[in-house]
C-alpha positions as semicolon CSV with decimal commas, in nm:
position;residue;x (nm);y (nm);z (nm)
1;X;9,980;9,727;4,776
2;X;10,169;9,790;5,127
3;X;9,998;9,563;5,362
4;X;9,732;9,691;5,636
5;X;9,950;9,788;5,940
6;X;9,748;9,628;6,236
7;X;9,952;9,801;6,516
8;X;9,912;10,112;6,356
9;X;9,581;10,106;6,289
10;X;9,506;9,990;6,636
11;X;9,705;10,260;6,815
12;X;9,565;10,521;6,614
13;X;9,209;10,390;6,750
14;X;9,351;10,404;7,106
15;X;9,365;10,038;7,133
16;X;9,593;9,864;7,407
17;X;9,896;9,730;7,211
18;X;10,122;9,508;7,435
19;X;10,506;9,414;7,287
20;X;10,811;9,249;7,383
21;X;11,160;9,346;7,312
22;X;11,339;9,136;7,118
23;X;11,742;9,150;7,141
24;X;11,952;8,829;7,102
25;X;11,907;8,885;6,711
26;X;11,870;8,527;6,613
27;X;11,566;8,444;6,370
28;X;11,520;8,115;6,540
29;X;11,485;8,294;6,912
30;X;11,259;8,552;6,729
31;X;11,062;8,275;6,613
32;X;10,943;8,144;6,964
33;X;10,844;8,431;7,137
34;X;10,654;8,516;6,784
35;X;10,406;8,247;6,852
36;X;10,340;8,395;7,171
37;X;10,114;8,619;7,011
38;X;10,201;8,968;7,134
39;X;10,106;9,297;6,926
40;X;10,427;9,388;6,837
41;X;10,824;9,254;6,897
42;X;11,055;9,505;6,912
43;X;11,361;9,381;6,699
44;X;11,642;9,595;6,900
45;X;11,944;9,740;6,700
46;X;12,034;9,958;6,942
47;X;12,126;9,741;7,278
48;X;12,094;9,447;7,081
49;X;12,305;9,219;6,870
50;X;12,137;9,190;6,545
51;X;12,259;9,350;6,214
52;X;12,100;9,433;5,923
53;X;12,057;9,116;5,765
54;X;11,970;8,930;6,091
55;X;11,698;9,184;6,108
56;X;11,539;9,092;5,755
57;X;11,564;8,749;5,886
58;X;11,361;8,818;6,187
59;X;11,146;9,002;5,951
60;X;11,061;8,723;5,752
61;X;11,003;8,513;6,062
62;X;10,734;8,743;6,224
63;X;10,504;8,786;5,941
64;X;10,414;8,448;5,981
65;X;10,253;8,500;6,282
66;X;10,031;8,778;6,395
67;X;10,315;8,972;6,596
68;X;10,418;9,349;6,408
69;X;10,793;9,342;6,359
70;X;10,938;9,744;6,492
71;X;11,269;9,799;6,439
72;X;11,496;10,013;6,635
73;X;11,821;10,155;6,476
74;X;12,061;10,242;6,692
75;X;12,068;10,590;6,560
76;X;11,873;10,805;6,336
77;X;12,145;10,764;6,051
78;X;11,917;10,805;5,747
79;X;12,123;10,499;5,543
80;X;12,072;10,265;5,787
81;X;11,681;10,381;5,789
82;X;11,647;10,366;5,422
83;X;11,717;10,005;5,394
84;X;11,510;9,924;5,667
85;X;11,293;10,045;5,483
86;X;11,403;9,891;5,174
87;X;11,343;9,526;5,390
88;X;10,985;9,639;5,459
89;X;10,980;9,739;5,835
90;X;10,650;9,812;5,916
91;X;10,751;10,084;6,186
92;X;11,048;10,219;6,339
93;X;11,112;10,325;6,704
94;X;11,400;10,622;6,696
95;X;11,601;10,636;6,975
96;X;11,708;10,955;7,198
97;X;11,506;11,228;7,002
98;X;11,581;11,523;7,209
99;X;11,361;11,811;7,009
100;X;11,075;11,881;6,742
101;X;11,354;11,929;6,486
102;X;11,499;11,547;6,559
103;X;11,170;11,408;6,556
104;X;11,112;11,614;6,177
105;X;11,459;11,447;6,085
106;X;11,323;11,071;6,197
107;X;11,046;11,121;5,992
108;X;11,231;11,262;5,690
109;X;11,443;10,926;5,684
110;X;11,126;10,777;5,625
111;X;10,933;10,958;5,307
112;X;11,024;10,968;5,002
113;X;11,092;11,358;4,846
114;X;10,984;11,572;4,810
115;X;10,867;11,547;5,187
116;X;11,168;11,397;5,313
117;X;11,524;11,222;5,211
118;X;11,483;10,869;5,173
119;X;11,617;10,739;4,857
120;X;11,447;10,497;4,594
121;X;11,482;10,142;4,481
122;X;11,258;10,005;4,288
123;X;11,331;9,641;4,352
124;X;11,356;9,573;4,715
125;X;11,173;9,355;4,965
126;X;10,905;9,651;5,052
127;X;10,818;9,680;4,699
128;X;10,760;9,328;4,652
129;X;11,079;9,339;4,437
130;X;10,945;9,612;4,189
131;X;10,618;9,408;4,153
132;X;10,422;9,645;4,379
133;X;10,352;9,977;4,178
134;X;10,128;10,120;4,430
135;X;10,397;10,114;4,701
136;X;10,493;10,481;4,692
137;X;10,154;10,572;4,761
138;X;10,079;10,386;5,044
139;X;10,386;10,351;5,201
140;X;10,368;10,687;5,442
141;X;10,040;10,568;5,588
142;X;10,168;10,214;5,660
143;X;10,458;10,297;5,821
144;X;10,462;10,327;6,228
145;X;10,697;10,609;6,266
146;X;10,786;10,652;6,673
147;X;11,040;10,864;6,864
148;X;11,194;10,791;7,250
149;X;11,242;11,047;7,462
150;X;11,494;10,968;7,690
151;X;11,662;11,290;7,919
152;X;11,487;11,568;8,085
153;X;11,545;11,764;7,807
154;X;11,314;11,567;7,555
155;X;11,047;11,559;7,850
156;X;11,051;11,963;7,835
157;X;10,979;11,926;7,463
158;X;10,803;11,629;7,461
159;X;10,436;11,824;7,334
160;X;10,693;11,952;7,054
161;X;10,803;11,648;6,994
162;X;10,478;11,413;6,955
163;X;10,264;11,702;6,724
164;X;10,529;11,654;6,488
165;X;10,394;11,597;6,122
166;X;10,438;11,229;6,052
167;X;10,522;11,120;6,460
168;X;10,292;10,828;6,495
169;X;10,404;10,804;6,902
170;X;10,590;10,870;7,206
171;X;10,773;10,605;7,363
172;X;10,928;10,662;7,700
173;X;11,264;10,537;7,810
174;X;11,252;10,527;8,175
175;X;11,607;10,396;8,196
176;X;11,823;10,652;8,043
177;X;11,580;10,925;8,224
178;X;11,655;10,811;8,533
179;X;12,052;10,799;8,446
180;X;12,013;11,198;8,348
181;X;11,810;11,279;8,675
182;X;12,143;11,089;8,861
183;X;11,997;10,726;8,898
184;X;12,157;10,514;8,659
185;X;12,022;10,156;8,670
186;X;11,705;10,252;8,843
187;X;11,390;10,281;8,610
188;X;11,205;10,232;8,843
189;X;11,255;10,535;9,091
190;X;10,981;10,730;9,197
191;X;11,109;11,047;9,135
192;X;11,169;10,932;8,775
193;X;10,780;10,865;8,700
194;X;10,671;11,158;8,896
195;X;10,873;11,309;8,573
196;X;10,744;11,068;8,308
197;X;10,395;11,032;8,421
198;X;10,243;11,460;8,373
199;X;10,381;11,422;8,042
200;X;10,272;11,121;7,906
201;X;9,926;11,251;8,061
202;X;9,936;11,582;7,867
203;X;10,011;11,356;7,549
204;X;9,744;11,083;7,634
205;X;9,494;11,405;7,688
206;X;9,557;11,491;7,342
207;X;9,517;11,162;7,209
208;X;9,842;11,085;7,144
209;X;9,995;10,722;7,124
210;X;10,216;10,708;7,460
211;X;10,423;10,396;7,524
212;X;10,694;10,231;7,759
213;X;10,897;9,907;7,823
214;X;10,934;9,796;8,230
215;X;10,958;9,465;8,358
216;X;10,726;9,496;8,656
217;X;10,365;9,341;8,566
218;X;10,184;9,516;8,777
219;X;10,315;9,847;8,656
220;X;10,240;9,768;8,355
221;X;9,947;9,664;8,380
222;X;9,862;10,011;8,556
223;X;10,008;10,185;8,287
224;X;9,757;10,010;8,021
225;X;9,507;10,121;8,235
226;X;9,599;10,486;8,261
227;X;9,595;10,467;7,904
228;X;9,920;10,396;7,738
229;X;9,879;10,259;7,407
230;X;10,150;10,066;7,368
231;X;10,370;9,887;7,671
232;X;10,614;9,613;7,633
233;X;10,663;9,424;7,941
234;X;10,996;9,228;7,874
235;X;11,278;9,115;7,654
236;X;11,372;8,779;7,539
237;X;11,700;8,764;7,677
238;X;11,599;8,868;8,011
239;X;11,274;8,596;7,963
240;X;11,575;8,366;7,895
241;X;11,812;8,429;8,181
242;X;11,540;8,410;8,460
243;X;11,427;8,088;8,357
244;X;11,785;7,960;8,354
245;X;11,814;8,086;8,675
246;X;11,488;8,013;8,840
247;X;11,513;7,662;8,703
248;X;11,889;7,593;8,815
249;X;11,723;7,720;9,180
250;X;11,452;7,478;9,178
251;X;11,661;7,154;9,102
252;X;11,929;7,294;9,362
253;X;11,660;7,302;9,642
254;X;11,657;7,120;9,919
């Protein structure tokens, strides 16, 4: 039988879920910030440099500890989603849904038909290798299914977009709004979370599972407390590049 999905079952009870993005790609990199502990790592196909079978890898890595392993293709393309799938991701984060009818295609890529269009194997890693015969069954209510919205056009149809049938959450990308509202490489601007903030509001109203990534602790920290569900707070590689730095600052002191 699919395994119980912690993260999922914990969002879906409104419970705090804090992750960290994880985009180097390398199973052994994955493998420290695992034993960190956090809710969830974010395995990033997108931005990041990890292909499919790195991603497997990191797979196999994380359920060793008590981290949940979301993947992120770098599109919707239904091929790629199906073997991820096939591997046994426990939830996928789509990137750049713009409308209700994206969101219905994400989850289509991720249910079998006659409710969607992913295809079957009967022998892959999610299935135990054929020796789970109760996987089809469960699968759909295991499986973390979440869409970004990214542009001001997703936040006009963001209630659209999270009471779509099978959309598990809403995960904001503060980064490429900003570049559509003319402030490319500031996330942080105001005027971009006087845009995000009323609409992840409406959503958290409803009950809906809202999430984020920033960098700034304190923010995030607020936003945990205004009740987003699920926040990550940093990446490895940018963990890795300001301890390089901080530490080649300390020895250079005077």
């Amino acid at each position: 039988m699919v395994q119980s999905n912690p993260f999922l079952t914990a969002i879906r009870e409104g419970k705090p879920q804090i992750g960290l993005w994880v985009s180097l790609g390398d199973p052994l990199t994955t493998e420290v910030v695992a034993g960190a502990g956090y809710d969830w790592l974010l395995l990033d196909m997108e931005h990041g440099a990890g292909e499919l079978s790195d991603v497997q890898a990191q797979m196999q890595v994380i359920k060793g500890y008590d981290s949940t392993a979301i993947v992120r293709p770098d599109w919707n393309d239904p091929v790629k989603v199906k073997r991820l799938m096939d591997m046994g991701a426990p939830g996928l984060l789509f990137p750049m849904v713009q409308n209700a009818e994206e969101a219905a295609a994400a989850v289509a890529a991720t249910r079998y038909p006659p409710k969607g269009m992913r295809g079957y194997g009967g022998t892959t890693r999610a299935t135990g290798f054929g020796r789970d015969k109760s996987y089809t069954s469960t699968v759909d209510d295991q499986t973390a299914v979440l869409v970004q919205v990214e542009s001001l056009q997703a936040l006009d149809n963001v209630e659209a977009i999270a009471t779509t049938d099978g959309v598990d959450g809403v995960f904001f990308g503060p980064a490429d709004i900003a570049a559509d509202m003319g402030y490319l490489g500031q996330a942080m601007h105001d005027d971009v979370w006087a845009k995000i903030l009323p609409a992840a509001m409406r959503l958290i109203s409803k009950k809906i599972p809202v999430g984020t990534l920033v960098r700034d602790v304190d923010f995030a920290r607020r936003l945990l407390g205004a009740g987003f569900t699920l926040v990550a707070c940093g990446s490895d590689a940018g963990l890795l590049a300001r301890a390089a730095d901080t530490l080649l600052e300390d020895v250079k002191a005077p």
